[in-house]
PLY file of the C-alpha trace (Angstrom):
ply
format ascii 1.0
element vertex 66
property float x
property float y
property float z
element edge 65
property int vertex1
property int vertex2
end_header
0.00 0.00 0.00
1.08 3.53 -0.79
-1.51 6.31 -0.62
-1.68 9.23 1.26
-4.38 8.81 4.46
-7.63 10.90 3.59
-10.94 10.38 5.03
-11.54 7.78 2.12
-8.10 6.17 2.53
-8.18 5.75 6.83
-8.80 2.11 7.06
-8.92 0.98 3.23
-7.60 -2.35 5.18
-10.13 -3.53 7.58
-12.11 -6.71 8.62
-13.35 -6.93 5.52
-10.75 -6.45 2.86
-9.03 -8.85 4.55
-11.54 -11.84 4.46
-11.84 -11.03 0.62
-7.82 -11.97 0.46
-6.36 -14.86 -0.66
-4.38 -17.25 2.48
-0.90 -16.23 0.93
-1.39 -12.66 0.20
1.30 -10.36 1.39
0.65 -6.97 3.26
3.19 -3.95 2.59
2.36 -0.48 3.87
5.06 1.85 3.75
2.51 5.01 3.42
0.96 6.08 6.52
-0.35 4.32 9.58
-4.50 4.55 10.20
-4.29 2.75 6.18
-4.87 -0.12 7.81
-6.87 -1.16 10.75
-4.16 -2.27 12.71
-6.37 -4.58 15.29
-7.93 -6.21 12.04
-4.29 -7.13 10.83
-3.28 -9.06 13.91
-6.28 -11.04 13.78
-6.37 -12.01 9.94
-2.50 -12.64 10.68
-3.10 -15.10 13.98
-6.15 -16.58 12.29
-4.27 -17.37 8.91
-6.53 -15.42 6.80
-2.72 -14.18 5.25
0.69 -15.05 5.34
2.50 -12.26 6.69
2.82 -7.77 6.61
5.40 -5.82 6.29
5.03 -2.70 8.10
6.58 0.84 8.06
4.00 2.71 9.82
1.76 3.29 12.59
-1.31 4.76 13.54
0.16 5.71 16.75
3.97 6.37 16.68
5.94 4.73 18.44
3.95 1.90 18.22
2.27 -0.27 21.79
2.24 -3.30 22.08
-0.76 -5.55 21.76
0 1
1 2
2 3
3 4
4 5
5 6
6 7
7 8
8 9
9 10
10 11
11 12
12 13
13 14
14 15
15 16
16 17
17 18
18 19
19 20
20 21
21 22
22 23
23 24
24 25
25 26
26 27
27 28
28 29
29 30
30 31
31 32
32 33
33 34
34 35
35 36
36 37
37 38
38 39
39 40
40 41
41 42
42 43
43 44
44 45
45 46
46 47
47 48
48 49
49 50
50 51
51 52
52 53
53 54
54 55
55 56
56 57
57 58
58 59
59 60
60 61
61 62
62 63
63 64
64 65
């Protein structure tokens, strides 16, 4: 993902795109955090729904832990 985080950008990655991805897709986002709904990521990773992310950015800099 690269895109610059707009009100119809925050959260392009959620619940849902993530169900519509295939088991071996690959997540990159080296834009901006609050692309991707970061709580939605951890669960498609720990439930297998993809293989891995790569990630750059944060919502919230520096990042908590889960």
């Amino acid at each position: 993902i690269h895109t610059p985080l707009t009100s119809e950008t925050k959260y392009l990655l959620n619940q849902t795109a993530f169900n519509l991805m295939k088991p071996n897709a690959i997540v990159l986002n080296t834009a901006r955090g609050g692309i991707i709904e970061e709580n939605h990521l951890f669960e498609a990773l720990t439930q297998n729904k993809i293989k891995a992310a790569a990630i750059d950015v944060y919502e919230e800099e520096p990042p908590t832990l889960f």
